[in-house]
TIVEX-210130 format. One record per residue (C-alpha): residue in three letters; x, y, z. Coordinates in steps of 0.5 Angstrom, whole numbers, padded with zeros to 4 digits, always signed. Layout:
BEGIN
ALAXYZ
...
***
This chain:
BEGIN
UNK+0011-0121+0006
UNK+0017-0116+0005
UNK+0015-0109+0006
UNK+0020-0104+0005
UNK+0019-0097+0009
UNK+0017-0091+0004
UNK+0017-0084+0005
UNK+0018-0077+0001
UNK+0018-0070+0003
UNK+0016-0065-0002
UNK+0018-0059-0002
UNK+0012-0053-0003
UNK+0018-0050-0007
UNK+0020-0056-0011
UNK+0026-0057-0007
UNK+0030-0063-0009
UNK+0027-0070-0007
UNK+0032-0073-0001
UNK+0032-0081+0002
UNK+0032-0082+0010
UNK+0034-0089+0012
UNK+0028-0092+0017
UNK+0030-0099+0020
UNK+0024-0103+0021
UNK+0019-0098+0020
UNK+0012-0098+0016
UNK+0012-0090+0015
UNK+0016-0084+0016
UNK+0014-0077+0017
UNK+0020-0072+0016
UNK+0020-0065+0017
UNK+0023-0058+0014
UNK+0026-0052+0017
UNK+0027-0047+0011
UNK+0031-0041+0011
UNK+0028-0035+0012
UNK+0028-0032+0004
UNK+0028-0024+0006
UNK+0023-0020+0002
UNK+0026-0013-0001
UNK+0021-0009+0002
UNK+0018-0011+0009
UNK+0022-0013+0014
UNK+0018-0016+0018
UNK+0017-0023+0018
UNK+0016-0028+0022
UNK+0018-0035+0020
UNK+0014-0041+0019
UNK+0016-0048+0019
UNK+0012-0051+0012
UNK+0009-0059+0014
UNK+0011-0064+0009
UNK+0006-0068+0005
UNK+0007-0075+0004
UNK+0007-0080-0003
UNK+0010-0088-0004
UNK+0016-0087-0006
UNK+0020-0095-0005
UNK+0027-0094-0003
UNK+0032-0100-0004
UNK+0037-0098+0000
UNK+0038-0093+0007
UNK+0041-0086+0004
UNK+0043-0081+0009
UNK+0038-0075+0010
UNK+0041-0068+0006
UNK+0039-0062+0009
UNK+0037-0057+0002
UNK+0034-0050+0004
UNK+0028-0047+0000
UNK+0024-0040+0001
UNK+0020-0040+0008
UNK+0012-0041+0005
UNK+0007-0038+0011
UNK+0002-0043+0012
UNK-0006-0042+0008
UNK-0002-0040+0002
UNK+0004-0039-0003
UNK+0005-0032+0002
UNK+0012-0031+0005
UNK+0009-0025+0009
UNK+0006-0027+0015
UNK+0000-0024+0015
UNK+0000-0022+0024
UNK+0006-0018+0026
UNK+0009-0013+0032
UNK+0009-0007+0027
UNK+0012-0002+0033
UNK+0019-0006+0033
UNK+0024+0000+0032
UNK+0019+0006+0032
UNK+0021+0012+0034
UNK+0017+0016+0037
UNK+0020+0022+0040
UNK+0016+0028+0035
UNK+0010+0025+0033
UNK+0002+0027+0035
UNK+0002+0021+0041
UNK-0006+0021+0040
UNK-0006+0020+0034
UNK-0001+0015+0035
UNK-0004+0012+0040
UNK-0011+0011+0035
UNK-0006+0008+0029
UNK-0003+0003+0034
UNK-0010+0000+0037
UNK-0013+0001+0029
UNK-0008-0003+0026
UNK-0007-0009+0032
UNK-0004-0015+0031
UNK-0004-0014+0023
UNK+0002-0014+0019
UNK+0002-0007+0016
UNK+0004+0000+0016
UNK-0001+0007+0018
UNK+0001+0014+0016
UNK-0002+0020+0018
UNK-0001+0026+0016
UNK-0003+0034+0017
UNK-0004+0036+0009
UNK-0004+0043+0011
UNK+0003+0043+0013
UNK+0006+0036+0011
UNK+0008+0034+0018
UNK+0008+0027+0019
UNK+0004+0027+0025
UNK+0005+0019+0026
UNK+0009+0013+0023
UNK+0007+0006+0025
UNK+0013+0001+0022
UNK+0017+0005+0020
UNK+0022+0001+0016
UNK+0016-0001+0011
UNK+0014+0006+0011
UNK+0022+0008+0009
UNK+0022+0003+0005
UNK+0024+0002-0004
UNK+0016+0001-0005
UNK+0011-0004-0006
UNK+0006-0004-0012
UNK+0001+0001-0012
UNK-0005-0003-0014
UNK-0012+0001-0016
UNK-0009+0007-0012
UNK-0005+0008-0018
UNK-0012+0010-0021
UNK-0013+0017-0017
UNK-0006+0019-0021
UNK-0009+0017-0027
UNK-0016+0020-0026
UNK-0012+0027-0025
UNK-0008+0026-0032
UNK-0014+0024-0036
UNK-0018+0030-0034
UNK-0013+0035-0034
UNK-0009+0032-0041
UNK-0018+0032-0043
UNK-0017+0025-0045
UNK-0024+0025-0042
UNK-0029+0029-0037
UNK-0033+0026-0032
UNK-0039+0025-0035
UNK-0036+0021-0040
UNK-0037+0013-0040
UNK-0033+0007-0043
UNK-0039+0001-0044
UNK-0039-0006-0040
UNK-0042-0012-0041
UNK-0049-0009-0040
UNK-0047-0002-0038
UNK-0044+0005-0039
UNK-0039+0007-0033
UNK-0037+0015-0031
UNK-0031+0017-0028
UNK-0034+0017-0021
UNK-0037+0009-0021
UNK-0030+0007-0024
UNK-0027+0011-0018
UNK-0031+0008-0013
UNK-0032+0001-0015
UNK-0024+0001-0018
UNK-0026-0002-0025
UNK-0020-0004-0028
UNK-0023-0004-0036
UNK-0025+0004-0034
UNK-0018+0005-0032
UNK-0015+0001-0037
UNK-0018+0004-0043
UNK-0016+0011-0041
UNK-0009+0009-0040
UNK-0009+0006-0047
UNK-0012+0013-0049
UNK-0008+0017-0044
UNK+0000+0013-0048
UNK+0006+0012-0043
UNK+0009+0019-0045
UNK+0004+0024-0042
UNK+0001+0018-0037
UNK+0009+0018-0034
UNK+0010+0027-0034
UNK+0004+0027-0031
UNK+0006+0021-0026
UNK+0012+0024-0025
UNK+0010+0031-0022
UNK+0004+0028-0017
UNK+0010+0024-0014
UNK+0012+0018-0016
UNK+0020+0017-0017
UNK+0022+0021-0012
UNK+0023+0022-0005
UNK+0015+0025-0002
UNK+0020+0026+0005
UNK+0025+0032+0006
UNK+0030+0029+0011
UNK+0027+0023+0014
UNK+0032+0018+0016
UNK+0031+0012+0010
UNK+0026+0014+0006
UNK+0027+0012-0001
UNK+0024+0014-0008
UNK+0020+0009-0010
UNK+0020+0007-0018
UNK+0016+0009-0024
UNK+0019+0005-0031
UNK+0022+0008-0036
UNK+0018+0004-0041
UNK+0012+0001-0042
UNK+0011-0006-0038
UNK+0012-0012-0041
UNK+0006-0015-0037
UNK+0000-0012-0040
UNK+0003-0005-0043
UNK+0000+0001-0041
UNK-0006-0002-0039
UNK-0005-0005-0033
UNK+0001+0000-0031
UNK-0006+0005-0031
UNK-0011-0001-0027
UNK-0005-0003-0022
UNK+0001+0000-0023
UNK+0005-0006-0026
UNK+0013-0004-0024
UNK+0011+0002-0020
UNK+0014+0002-0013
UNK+0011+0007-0008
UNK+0012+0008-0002
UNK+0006+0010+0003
UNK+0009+0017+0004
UNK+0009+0018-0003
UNK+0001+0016-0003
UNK+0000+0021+0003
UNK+0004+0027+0000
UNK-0001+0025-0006
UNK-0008+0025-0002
UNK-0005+0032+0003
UNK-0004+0035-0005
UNK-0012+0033-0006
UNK-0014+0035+0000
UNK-0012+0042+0001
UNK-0013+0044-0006
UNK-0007+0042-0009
UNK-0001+0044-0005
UNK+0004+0039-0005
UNK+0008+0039+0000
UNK+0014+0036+0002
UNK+0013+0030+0009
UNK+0017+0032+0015
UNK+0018+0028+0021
UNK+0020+0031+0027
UNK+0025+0028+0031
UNK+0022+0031+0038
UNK+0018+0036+0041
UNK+0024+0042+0039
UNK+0022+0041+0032
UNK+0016+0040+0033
UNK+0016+0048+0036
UNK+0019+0049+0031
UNK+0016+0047+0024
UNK+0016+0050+0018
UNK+0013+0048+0012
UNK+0016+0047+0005
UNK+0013+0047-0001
UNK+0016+0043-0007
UNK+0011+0045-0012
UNK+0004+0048-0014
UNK+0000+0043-0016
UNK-0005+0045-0022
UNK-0011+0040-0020
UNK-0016+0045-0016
UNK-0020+0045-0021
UNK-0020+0037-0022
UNK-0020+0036-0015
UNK-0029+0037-0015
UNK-0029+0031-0021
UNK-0026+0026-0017
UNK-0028+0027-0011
UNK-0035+0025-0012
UNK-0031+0017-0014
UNK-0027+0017-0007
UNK-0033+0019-0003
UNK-0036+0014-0007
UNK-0031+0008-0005
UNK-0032+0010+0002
UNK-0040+0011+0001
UNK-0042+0005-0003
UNK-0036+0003-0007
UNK-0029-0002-0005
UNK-0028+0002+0002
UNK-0035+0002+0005
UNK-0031-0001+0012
UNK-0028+0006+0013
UNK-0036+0009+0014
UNK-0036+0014+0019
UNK-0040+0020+0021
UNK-0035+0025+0018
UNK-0035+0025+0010
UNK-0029+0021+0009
UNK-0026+0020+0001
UNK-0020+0015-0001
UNK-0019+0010-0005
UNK-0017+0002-0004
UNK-0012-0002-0008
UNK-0011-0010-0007
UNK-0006-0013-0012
UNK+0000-0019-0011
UNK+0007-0018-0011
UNK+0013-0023-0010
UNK+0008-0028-0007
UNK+0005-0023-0002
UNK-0002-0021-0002
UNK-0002-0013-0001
UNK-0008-0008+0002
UNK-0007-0001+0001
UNK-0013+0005+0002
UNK-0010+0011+0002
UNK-0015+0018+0005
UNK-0017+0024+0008
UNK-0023+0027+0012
UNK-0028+0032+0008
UNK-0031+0035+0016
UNK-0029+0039+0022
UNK-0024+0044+0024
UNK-0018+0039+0023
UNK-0016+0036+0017
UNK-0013+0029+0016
UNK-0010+0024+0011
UNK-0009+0016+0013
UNK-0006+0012+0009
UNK-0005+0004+0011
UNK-0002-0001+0006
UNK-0002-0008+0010
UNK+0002-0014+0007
UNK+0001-0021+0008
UNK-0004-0027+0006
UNK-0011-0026+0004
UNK-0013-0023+0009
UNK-0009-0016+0007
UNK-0013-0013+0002
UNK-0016-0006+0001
UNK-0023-0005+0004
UNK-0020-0009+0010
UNK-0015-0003+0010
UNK-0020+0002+0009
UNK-0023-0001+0015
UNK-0017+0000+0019
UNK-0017+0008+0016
UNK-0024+0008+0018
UNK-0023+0006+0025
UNK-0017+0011+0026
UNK-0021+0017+0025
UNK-0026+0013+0028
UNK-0022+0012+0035
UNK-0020+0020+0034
UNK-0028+0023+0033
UNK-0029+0020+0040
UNK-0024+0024+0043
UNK-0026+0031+0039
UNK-0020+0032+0035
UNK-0023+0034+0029
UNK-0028+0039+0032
UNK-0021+0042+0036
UNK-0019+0049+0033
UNK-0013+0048+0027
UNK-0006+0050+0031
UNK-0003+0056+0029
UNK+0003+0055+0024
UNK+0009+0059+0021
UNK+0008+0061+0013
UNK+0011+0055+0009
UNK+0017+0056+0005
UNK+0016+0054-0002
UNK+0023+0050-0004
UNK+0021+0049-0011
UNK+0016+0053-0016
UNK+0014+0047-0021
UNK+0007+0047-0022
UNK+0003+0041-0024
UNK+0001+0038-0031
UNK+0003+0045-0035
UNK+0008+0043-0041
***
């Protein structure tokens, strides 16, 4: 009886089918090695090599293998992120807070991400860990797009607090919406809040604009100029649809809401003489002091019994998480700050990947760095003295 060999290799990319010549075998089992496909927005990778599946195909004649090239697809789904990472490569370290340093390093472990932490009552980035993400164009914001949204539908009274969309079964208020991240809520008052007055809003909290005064890389981030194509006003306000920000930008909004609504401009010493040295700039009064006690109870709502219960600690802690895919990377954000102690913090982790990087799984990350400094007392410590911030620019939040 004849037999011929049969074989195939199918790409996970749908690459084109290739022969491969087998004499006087019953089967073949090629293997793929594909190219590396950079990622405009996390630069670190680790390359992994996708295992071909097998289907008949008769082969009549013997035909050279032809190398094609296709995307690099990490193993357990359609990412090309890789979840783990060393996230250190190429940090400098020269001007940072080591402790803290230290806590982000060993909170955020093997996982492919970024941690950011920042002193919002002076703008100093006290520690940066991967750098080139931090300072890169920008990943969707996911659901941490709803704290904005929160603070421009209070403040152009589009709702109240109290006010309530109703559900399936139920009516939901503000601060449910914030802790449980809802995206119907956020989307409903999207669609009452219009582009125009969500994207003026939009751009004096921060977004499309450098967060940094002068740290080496940072980019600007995006806002459209229009209404996305991909569900309109209503997933730009549930998920931040065609918005890239940065985690300095989503740092610079948390110090604002932590400090009263000072937002500052991010400065990153570059050693121990700027630190000495350091004096605090001001880009604008932010008009959201009166906002700040409504959307609260919603962030230490997350952290308490919402999407964030993995940052629980013994402080009060308040954020806000947000978990969404882009560009076949899953992406985890959770951006915070401490409400307890003599020393205030903001925490901002975004983790790209798989599955696994997701927004609680940040916040537990989060929770773990504050964690990590409350056993060595750093919130119970005096607050430093500090030079008077200069104020750069005087343009004062959500006023026409």
């Amino acid at each position: 009886m004849n037999r011929a060999p049969i074989f195939v290799l199918r790409s996970l990319t749908l690459a084109t089918l290739c022969g491969l010549a087998v004499w006087n075998a019953w089967s073949a089992d090629p293997k793929q090695a594909p190219n590396s496909a950079p990622h405009k927005a996390a630069p670190l990778r680790k390359t992994v090599t996708a295992t071909a599946s097998l289907v008949k195909v008769a082969v009549v004649r013997p035909v050279r293998k032809v190398a094609t090239a296709s995307p690099a697809v990490i193993a357990g789904g359609p990412w090309t992120e890789p979840t783990y990472a060393d996230s250190t490569l190429g940090d400098r370290v020269d001007g940072e807070d080591l402790a803290i340093r230290r806590a982000a390093v060993e909170a955020l472990g093997g996982y492919n991400g970024s941690v950011v932490a920042v002193d919002p009552t002076t703008g100093r980035v006290l520690a940066m860990v991967n750098q080139k993400i931090v300072t890169s164009s920008g990943f969707q914001p996911c659901s941490t797009v709803k704290v904005s949204v929160a603070l421009a539908g209070l403040n152009a009274k589009a709702i109240q607090p109290e006010t309530k969309y109703r559900l399936p079964g139920m009516r939901m208020d503000l601060t449910y919406a914030l802790a449980h991240s809802n995206n119907y809520y956020f989307a409903t008052l999207g669609e009452k809040l219009g582009f125009e007055k969500f994207s003026y809003y939009a751009h004096l909290l921060g977004y499309g604009e450098r967060a940094g005064l002068n740290i080496p890389g940072e980019q600007s981030g995006r806002f459209p100029a229009s209404i996305p194509r991909n569900g309109g006003v209503g997933m730009l306000t549930s998920f931040g649809e065609e918005i890239e920000q940065t985690p300095l930008q989503l740092a610079a909004l948390m110090s604002a809401i932590a400090n009263g609504g000072t937002l500052y401009y991010l400065q990153y010493p570059a050693n121990q003489d700027e630190v000495r040295n350091f004096v605090p700039r001001v880009k604008r009064k932010l008009d959201i002091a009166g906002l700040i006690p409504m959307i609260e109870p919603g962030m230490r709502g997350a952290v308490e019994f919402g999407t964030a219960r993995r940052a629980a600690d013994d402080g009060d802690i308040a954020g806000k998480t947000g978990t969404c895919t882009e560009n076949h990377a899953h992406l985890g954000w959770f951006g915070s700050f401490n409400e307890t102690g003599k020393r205030k913090l903001v925490v901002v982790v975004l983790l790209t990947g798989g599955r696994p990087a997701i927004g609680p799984l940040a916040a537990g990350i989060a929770g773990d760095v504050y964690r990590r400094l409350n056993d060595t007392s750093y919130f119970a410590g005096a607050t430093p003295t500090r030079k008077l911030p200069s104020l750069i620019s005087s343009q004062i939040c959500c006023q026409r």
